[in-house]
C-alpha positions as CSV (number, residue, x, y, z in Angstrom):
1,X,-21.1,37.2,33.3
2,X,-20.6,33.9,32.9
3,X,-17.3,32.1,34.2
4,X,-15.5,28.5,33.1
5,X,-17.2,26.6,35.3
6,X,-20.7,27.8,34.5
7,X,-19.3,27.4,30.4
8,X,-18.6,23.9,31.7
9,X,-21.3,22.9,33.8
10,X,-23.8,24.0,30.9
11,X,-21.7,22.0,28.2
12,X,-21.7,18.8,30.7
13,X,-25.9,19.1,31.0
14,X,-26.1,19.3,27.2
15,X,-24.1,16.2,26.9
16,X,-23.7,11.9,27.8
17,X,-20.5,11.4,29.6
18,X,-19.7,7.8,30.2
19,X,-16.6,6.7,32.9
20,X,-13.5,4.7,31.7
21,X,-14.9,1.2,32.1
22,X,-18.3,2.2,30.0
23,X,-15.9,3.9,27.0
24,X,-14.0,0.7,26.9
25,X,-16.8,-1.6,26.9
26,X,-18.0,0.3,24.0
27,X,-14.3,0.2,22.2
28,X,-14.0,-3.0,22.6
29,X,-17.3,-3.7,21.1
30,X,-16.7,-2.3,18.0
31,X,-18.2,0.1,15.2
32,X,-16.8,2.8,17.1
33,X,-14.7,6.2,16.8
34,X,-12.5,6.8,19.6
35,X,-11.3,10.6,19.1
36,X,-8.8,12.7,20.3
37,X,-9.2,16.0,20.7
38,X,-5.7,16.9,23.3
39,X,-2.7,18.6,21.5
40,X,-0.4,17.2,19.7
41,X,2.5,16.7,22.0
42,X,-0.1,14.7,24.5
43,X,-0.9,12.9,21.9
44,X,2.6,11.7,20.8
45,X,3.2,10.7,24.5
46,X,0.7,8.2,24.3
47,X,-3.1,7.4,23.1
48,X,-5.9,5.2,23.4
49,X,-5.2,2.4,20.7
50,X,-6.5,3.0,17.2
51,X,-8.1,7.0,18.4
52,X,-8.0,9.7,15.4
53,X,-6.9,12.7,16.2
54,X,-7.9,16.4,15.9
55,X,-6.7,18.4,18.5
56,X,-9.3,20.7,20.1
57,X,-8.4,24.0,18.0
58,X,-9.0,22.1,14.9
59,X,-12.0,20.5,15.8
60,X,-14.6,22.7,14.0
61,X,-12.9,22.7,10.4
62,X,-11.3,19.0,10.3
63,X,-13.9,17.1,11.8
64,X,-16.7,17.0,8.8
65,X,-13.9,15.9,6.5
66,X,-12.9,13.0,9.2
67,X,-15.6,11.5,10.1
68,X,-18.7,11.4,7.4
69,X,-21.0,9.3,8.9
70,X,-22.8,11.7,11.2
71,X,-24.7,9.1,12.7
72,X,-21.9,6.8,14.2
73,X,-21.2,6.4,17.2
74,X,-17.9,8.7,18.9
75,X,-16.3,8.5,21.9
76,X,-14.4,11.5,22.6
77,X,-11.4,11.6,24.7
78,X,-8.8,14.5,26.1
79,X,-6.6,14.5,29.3
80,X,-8.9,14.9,31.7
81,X,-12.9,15.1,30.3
82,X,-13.5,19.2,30.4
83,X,-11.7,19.8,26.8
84,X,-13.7,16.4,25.4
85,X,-17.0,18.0,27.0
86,X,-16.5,20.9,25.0
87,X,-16.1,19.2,21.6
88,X,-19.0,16.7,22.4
89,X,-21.4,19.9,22.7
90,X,-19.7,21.1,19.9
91,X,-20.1,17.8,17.6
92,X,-23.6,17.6,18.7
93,X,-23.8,21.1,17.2
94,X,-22.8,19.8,14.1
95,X,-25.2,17.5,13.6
96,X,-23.2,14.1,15.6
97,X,-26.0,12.6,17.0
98,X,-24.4,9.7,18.8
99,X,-21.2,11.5,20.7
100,X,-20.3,10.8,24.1
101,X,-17.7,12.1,26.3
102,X,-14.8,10.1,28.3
103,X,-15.1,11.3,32.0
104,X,-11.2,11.2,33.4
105,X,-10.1,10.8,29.7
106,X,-6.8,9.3,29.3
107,X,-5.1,10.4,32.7
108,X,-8.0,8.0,34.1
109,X,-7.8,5.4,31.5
110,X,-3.9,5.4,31.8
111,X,-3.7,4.9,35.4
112,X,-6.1,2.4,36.0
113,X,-4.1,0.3,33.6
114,X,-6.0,0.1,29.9
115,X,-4.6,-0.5,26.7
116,X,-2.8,2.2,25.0
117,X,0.4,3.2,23.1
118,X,2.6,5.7,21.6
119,X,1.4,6.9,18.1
120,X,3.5,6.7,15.3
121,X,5.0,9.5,15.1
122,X,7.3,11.6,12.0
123,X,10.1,14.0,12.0
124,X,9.5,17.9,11.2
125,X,10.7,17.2,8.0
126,X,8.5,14.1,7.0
127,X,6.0,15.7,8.2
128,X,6.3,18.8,5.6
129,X,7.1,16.0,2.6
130,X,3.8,13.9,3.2
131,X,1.7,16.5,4.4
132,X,-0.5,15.7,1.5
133,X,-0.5,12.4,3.0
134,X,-1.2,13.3,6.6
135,X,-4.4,15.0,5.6
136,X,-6.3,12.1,3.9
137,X,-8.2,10.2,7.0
138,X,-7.2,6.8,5.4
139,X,-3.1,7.7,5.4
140,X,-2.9,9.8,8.1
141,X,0.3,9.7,10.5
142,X,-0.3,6.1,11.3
143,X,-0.4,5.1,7.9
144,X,2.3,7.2,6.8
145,X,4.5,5.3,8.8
146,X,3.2,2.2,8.0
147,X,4.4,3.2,4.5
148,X,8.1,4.3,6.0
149,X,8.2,0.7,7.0
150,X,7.2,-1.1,3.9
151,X,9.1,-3.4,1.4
152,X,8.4,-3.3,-1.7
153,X,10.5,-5.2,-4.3
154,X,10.4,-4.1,-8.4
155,X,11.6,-6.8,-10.5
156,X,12.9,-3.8,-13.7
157,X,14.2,-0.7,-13.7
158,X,12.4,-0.2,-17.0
159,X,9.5,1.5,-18.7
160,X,6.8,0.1,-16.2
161,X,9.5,0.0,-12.9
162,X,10.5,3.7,-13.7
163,X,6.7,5.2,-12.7
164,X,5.9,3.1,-10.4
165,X,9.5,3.0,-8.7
166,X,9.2,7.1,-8.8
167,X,5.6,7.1,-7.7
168,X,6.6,4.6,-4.9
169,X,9.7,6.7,-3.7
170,X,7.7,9.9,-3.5
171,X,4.8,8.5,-1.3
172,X,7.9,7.1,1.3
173,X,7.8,3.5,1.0
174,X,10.8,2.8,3.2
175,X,12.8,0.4,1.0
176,X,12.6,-0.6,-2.3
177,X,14.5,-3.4,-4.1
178,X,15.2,-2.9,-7.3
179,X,16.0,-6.3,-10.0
180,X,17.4,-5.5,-13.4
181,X,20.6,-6.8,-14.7
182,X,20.7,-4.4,-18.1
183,X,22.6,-1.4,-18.9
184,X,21.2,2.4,-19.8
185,X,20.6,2.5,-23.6
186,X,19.7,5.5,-25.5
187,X,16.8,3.6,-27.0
188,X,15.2,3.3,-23.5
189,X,14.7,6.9,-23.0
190,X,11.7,7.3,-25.0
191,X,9.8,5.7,-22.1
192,X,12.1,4.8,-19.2
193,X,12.0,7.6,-17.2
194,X,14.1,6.6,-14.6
195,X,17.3,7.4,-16.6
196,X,18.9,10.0,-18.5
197,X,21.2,10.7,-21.5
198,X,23.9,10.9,-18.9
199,X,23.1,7.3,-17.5
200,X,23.9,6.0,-21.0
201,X,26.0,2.9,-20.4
202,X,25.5,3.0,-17.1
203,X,23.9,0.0,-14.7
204,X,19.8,0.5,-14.5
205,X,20.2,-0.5,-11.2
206,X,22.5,2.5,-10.2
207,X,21.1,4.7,-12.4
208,X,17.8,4.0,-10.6
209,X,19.2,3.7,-7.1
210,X,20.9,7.9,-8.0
211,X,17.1,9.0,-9.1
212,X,15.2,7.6,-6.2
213,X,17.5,8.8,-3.5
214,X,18.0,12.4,-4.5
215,X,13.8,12.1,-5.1
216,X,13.7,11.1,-1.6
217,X,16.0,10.6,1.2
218,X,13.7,8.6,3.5
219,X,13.9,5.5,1.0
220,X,16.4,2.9,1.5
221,X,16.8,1.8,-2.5
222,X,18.8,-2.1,-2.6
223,X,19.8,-3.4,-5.8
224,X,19.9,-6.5,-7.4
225,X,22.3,-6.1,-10.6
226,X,21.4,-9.7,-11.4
227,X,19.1,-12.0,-13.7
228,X,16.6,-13.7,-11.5
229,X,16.6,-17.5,-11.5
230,X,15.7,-20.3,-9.5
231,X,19.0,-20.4,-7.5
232,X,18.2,-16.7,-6.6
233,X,14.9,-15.9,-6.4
234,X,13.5,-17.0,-3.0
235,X,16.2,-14.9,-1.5
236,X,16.3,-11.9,-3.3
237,X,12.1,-12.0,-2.7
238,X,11.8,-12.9,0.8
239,X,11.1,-10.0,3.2
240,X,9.6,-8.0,0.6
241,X,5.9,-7.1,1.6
242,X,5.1,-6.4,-2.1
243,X,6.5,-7.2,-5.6
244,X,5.6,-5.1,-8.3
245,X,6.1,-7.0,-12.1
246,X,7.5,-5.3,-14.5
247,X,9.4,-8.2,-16.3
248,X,9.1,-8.4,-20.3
249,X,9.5,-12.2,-20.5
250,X,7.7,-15.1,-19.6
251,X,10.1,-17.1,-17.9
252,X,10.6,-14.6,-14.8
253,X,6.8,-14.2,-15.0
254,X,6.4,-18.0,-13.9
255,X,9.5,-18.3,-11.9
256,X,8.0,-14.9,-9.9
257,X,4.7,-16.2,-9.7
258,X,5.9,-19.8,-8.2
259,X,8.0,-18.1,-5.9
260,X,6.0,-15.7,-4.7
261,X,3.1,-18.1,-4.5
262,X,5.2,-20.2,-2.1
263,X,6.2,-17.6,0.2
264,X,2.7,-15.8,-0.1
265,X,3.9,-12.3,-1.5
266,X,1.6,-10.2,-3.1
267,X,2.6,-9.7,-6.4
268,X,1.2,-6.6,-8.5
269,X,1.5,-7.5,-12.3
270,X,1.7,-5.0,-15.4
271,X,2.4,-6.0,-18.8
272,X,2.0,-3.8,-22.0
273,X,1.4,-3.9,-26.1
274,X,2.0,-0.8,-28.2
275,X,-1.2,1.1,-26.9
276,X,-2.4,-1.5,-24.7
277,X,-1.8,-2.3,-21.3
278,X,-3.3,-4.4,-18.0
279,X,-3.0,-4.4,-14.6
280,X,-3.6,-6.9,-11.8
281,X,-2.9,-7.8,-8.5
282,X,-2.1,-11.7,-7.9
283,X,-2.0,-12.5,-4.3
284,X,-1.5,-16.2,-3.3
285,X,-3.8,-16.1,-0.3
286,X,-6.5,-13.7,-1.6
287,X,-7.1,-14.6,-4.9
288,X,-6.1,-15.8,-8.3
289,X,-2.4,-15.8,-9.5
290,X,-0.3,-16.0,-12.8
291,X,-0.9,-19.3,-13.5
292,X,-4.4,-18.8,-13.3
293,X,-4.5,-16.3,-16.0
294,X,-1.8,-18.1,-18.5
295,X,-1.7,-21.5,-17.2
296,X,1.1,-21.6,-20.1
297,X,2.9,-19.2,-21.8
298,X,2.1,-18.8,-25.7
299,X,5.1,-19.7,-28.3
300,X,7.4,-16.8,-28.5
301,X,5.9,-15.6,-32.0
302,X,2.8,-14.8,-30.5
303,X,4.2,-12.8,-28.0
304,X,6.7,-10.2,-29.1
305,X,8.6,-8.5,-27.1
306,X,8.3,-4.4,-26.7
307,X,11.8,-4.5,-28.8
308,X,10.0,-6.0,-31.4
309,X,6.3,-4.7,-32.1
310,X,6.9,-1.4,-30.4
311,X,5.0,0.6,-27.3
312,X,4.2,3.7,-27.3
313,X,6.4,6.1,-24.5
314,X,3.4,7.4,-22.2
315,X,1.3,3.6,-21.9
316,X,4.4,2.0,-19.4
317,X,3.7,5.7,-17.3
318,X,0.1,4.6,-17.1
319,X,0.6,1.2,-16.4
320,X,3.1,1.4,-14.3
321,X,1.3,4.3,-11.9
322,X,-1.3,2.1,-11.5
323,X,0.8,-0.6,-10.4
324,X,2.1,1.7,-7.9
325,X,-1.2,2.4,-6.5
326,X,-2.3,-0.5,-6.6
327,X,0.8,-1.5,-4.2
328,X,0.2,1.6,-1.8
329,X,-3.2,0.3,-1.8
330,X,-2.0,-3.2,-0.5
331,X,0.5,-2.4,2.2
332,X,-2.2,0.3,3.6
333,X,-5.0,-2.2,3.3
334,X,-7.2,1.3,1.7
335,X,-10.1,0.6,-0.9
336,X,-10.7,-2.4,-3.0
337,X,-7.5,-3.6,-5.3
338,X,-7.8,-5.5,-8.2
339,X,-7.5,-9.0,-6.6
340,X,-9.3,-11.4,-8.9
341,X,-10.1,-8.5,-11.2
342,X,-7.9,-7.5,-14.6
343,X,-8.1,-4.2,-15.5
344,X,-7.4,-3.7,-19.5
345,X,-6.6,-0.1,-21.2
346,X,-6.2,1.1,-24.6
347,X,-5.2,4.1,-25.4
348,X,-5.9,4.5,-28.7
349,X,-9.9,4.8,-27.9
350,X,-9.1,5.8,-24.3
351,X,-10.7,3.0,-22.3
352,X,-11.0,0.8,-19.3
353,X,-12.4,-2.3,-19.0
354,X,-11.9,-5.0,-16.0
355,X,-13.1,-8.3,-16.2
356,X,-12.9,-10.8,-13.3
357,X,-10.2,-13.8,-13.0
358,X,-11.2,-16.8,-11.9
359,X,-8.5,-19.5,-9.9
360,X,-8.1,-22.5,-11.8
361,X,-9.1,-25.5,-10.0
362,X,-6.5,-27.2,-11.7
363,X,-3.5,-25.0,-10.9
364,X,-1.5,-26.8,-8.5
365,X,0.6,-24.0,-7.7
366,X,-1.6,-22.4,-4.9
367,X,-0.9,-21.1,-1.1
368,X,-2.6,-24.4,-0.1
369,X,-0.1,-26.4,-2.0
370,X,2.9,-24.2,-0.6
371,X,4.9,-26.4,0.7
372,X,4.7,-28.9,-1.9
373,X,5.8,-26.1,-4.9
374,X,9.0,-26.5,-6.6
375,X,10.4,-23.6,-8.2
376,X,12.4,-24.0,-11.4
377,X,13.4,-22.2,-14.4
378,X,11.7,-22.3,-17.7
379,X,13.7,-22.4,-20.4
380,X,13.0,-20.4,-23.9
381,X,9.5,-19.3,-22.7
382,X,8.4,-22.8,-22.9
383,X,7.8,-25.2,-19.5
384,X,10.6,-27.9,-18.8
385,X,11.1,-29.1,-15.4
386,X,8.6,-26.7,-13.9
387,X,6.1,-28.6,-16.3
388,X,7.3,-32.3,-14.6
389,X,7.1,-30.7,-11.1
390,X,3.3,-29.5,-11.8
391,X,2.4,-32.6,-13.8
392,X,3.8,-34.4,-9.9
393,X,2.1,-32.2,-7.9
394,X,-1.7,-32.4,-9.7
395,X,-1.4,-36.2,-8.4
């Protein structure tokens, strides 16, 4: 009968273990997975930097759904190289060609002084409310917490703020700021979801700030019961690792957009018409902004507001979910957003179309000219001193 060390002995000869200095060469190199197959309360006392991890008992059923590429290259890692053997042989069973085992693991690699850290880590409790989270490789734990520590600010509490202000709460961005200086009407509960009939008369900005809270606990909500202008803005914005649009006017769109420009916020934008709506992302040191898309905004009779031509309840829902995702997608760096893209629906023949958006080379109000942007109100829609500034800054 075979005993551990025989078990061991023949997973070591069926293997490739390397020694701290080899695994580290490797890491440090690049195109690698370091992984970490200890339990879970080794791994919260410390890790090798940027390791995923499985712990050893979970190995066999988590690890195809981890890590797809089969042919990549793994470095496997647990306290002190026996449990790490045992996966490798195990991974190799699987069908990983390329897996090798750290000899020592991270007993060795600790004490002879290499780079690690303590995971980001989440309470019993968190844990249960994102576990939905915690199971998709690209969130994860890390990511999670990432999102815990995010800022995202939503300029309305209104029909596209409400969705993507919910959506945002729920997936535990940390804090979001909230800008709206109307009241609850009973008009706005056909599409503004954030409110109720008991809210009527009520400040958006508390009546969202009571939602989001009892939604989730984790999220710090900060209001701003105030009309955004230049003498305002660059505070109220400043901090904020996202800004989410859901203004219905075109004066805040440009004072946002030079603002935001200047202090190089991302700035997700949403805007909707009776069935239609579009979403895109303008990020001052990525890609195209506002400006670049409506270098001016149109007379105010070609541009009605929602008050005047209608919208239909369940388009600001989609619009503004997508908005939301769009800022998750940001502040986790996950997937390709829709920087330099526009994506247009209409829901009356149920489609989407995206079309790219190219900067204007001459917009002066870039990330490049920064320093040099002065950010004023516009007044009635139409450009006033902004236009003078501008017309300054193109010579």
């Amino acid at each position: 009968m075979a005993t551990f060390r025989d078990l061991l002995a023949a997973a070591k000869s069926e293997i490739t273990e390397i020694d701290t200095a080899a695994a580290q060469t490797l890491i440090d190199a690049g195109g690698v997975t370091v992984l970490d197959v200890r339990e879970p309360d080794e791994y919260a006392e410390g890790a090798l930097l940027g390791a995923l991890h499985i712990p050893r008992g979970h190995l066999e059923a988590q690890i195809e759904g981890r890590i797809l590429d089969k042919d990549s290259t793994v470095v496997v890692y647990c306290a002190g190289g026996v449990r790490s053997a045992f996966a490798a042989k195990t991974l190799g069973e699987l069908g990983y060609g390329n897996v090798l085992s750290m000899a020592g693991g991270y007993g060795k690699w600790k004490d002879e002084g290499r780079a690690w850290k303590a995971p980001a880590s989440l309470t019993a409790e968190q844990t249960n409310r994102y576990k939905r989270h915690l199971l998709l490789p690209e969130v994860g734990v890390e990511g999670q917490a990432k999102l815990l520590n995010s800022k995202v600010l939503l300029l309305g509490a209104g029909g596209l703020g409400s969705p993507a202000a919910l959506y945002l709460a729920a997936a535990g961005v940390g804090t979001l700021g909230i800008v709206d200086m109307d009241e609850v009407d009973a008009s706005n509960l056909q599409r503004q979801i954030l409110h109720n009939i008991d809210r009527i008369g009520d400040r958006k900005v508390d009546s969202a700030k009571k939602t989001l809270t009892l939604l989730n606990p984790d999220v710090d909500v900060v209001t701003y019961d105030t009309r955004l202008s230049a003498e305002n803005i660059m505070d109220i914005i400043a901090g904020y690792d996202v800004i989410v649009d859901g203004a219905d006017n075109f004066p805040s769109r440009y004072l946002l957009n030079d603002a935001s420009v200047k202090l190089g916020i991302p700035v997700v934008h949403g805007s909707i018409f009776r069935f239609e709506g579009m979403v895109s992302v303008f990020h001052p040191k990525q890609g195209p902004t506002y400006r670049d898309m409506v270098p001016e905004p149109p007379p105010a009779e070609l541009a009605p507001s929602c008050a005047e031509a209608g919208v239909l309840g369940v388009l600001p829902g989609i619009i503004g979910s997508i908005q939301a995702l769009e800022a998750i997608k940001i502040l986790l760096e996950l997937g390709d957003g829709l920087i330099g893209r526009i994506l247009a629906v209409d829901t009356t023949e149920m489609s989407f179309r995206t079309f790219k958006l190219q900067a204007d080379p001459t917009n002066p109000v870039t990330w490049a000219n920064r320093d040099k942007i002065q950010v004023r109100d516009l007044d009635g829609g139409f450009l006033t001193d902004t236009a003078l500034s501008l017309t300054r800054l193109s010579h």
